[in-house]
N, C-alpha and C positions, 0 to 999 in steps of 0.2 A: 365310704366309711373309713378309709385309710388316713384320714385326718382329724377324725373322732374323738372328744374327750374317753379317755379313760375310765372305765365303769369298775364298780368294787365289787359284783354278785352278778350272775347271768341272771338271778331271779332269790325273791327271796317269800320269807313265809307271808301266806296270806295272798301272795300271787295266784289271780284267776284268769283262766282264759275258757271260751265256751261259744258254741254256736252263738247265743243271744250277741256276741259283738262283731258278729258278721253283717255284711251289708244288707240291706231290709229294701231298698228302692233305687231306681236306675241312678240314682244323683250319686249318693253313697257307692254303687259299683263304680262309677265313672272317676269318681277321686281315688281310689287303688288302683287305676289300671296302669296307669303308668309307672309303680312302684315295683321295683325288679325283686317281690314277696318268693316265688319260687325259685327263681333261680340263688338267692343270696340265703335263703334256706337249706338249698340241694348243698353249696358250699359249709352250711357250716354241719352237715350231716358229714359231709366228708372228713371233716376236720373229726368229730367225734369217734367216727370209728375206725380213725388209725392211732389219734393220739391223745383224746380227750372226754376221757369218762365225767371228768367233773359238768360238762354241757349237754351228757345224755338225756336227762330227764326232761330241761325246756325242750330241747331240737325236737324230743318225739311230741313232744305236748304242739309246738309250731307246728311239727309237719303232719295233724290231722285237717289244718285249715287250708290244708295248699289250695283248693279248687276253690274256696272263697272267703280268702280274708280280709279283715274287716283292720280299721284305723288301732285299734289296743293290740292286734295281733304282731301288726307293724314295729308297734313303739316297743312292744316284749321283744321284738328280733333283735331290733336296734341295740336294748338289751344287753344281748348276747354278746353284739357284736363287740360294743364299746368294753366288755370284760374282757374278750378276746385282744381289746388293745393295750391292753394294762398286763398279760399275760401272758404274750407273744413269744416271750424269751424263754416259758417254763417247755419244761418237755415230764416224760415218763424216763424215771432213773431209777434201775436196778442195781442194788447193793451187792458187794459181796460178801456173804454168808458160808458158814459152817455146815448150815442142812438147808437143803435145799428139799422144799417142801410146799405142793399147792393147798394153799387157804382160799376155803371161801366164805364169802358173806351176802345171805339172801334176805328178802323182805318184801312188802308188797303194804302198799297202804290197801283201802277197803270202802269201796264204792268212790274210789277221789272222782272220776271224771260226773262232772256236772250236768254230761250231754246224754250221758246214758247208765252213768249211775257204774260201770265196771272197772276193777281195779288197777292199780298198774303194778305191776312183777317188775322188781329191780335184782339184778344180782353183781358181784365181779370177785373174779378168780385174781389171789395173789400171787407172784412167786419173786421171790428176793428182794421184797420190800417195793414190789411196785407191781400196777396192775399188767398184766396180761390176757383179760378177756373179760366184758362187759357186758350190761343189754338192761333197757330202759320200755320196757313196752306196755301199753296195754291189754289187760288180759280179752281172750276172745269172746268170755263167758260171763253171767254175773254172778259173784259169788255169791251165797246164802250164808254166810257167815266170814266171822274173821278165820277163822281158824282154814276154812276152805281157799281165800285168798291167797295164804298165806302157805300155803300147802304148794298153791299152782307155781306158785315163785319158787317152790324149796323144788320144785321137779323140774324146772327148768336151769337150776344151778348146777343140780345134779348131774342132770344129764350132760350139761357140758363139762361140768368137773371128770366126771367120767369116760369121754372123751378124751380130754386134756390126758388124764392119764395114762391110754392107750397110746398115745401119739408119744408121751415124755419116754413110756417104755419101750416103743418100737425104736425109738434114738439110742438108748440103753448107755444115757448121761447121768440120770440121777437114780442113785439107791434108794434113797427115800423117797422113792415115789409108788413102791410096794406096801408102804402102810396104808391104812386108812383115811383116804381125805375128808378132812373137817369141813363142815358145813354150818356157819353161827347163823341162829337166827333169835330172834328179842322175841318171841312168843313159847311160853313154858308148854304151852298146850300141845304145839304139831312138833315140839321135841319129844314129850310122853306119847304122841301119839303115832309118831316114826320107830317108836320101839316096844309098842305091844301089837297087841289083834283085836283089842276093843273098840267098838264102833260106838263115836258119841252123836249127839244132837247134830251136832255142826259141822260134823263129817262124813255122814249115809250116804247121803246124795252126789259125792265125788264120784267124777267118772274115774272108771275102771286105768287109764292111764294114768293118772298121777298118784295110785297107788304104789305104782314100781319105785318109788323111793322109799318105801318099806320095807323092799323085796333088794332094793340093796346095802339099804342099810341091815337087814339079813346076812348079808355073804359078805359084810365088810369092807365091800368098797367103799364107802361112804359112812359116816357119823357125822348126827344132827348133834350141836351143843348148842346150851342157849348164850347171850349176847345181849348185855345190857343197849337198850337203843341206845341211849349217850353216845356207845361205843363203837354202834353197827356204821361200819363202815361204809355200807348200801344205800345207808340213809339219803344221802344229797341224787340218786336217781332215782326217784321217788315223789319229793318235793322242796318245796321253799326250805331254807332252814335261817336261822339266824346267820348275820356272815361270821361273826365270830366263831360258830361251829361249822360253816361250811368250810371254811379257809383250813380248819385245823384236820378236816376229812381230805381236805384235797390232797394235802401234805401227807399223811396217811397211806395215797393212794399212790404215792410215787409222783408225781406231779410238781415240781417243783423248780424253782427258776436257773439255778445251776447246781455244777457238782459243788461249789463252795456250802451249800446247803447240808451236804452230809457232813462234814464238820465237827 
């Protein structure tokens, strides 16, 4: 693929991928076998989690087919690849800033995968106008509502936001990282619901662990604010988007082709 047209989106809306395009009889296995599906997948997972959040969401969607995929899985990699070609030069650039301060932004679609019906948690941690820590997964559970999905994603921002904080203070480089880190998410519901003790419909049922996002948003480690989607940042590990809004998240995200870009 090192001689590839140039692709404009690693994936965009409307994009499906799901067992049903996995090989179904020996003929169909026998025409993937020779297609190098895992190992040029493992590569582009590498590539994601040192320096490319914008590919987070297909690579995990690919990498549930590793053991048997099928000819669409292929063509989605391919995909990938060919925006990888057209993108090669961008990297993650950190600005320099005034405060230095970790932002983050969580979200989670609600029943997306097709195979089993469970959500996928996206979140990523800012700091100085560019990302610093990511995650594109599917959840382990199935939610019983939006608001429960939606919840599983803001406890797994958390917990690494909070994290991230313990590490930024044991460096004891930034002062501003004794405030309260911000946590956006586009759902009004698990914002009100991160800040009282009222149990709704669509929240009983949460296991007792991703309640500890209450409990720190409690003591102030953490505040949940809401986040118009347009705006949520998390959006593109998640799903499809239009590219005109992908390209404008990515930029966003620090992600971007040189320093002439800050500008």
């Amino acid at each position: 693929m090192q001689t590839c047209k140039a692709g404009d989106v690693p994936v965009v809306k409307g994009d499906k991928l799901s067992n049903e395009q996995c090989p179904k009889n020996d003929l169909e296995k026998d025409a993937i076998k020779s297609i190098p599906y895992a190992s040029d997948i493992s590569s582009l997972m590498y590539a994601q989690v040192c320096t490319r959040p914008d590919i987070a969401f297909i690579v995990n969607v690919l990498g549930r087919y590793l053991s048997n995929p099928g000819h669409d899985h292929w063509v989605a990699a391919k995909k990938v690849m060919r925006y990888l070609q057209r993108t090669k030069d961008f990297m993650l650039v950190y600005r320099r800033v005034d405060n230095l301060e970790v932002v983050g932004y969580s979200d989670s679609d609600f029943g997306g995968c097709s195979d089993d019906r469970k959500s996928t948690s996206r979140y990523i941690l800012m700091l100085a106008g560019g990302a610093i820590s990511w995650k594109s997964v599917k959840q382990s559970l199935i939610a019983s509502s939006t608001i429960y999905a939606k919840f599983v994603a803001c406890y797994g921002a958390s917990s690494q936001a909070v994290w991230l904080r313990n590490l930024i203070l044991e460096l004891q480089v930034v002062d501003s990282i004794f405030r309260s880190i911000v946590i956006y998410c586009d759902n009004n519901a698990v914002v009100s619901y991160s800040k009282n003790n009222k149990i709704s419909t669509g929240s009983k049922h949460m296991e007792i662990k991703y309640l500890t996002v209450k409990d720190l948003v409690k003591k102030g480690d953490i505040v949940i604010k809401d986040k118009r989607t347009e705006s949520m940042l998390a959006d593109p590990l998640t799903k499809g988007l239009k590219p005109i809004m992908f390209k404008e998240h990515v930029v966003n995200m620090g992600v971007i082709k040189s320093f002439d870009s800050l500008v």
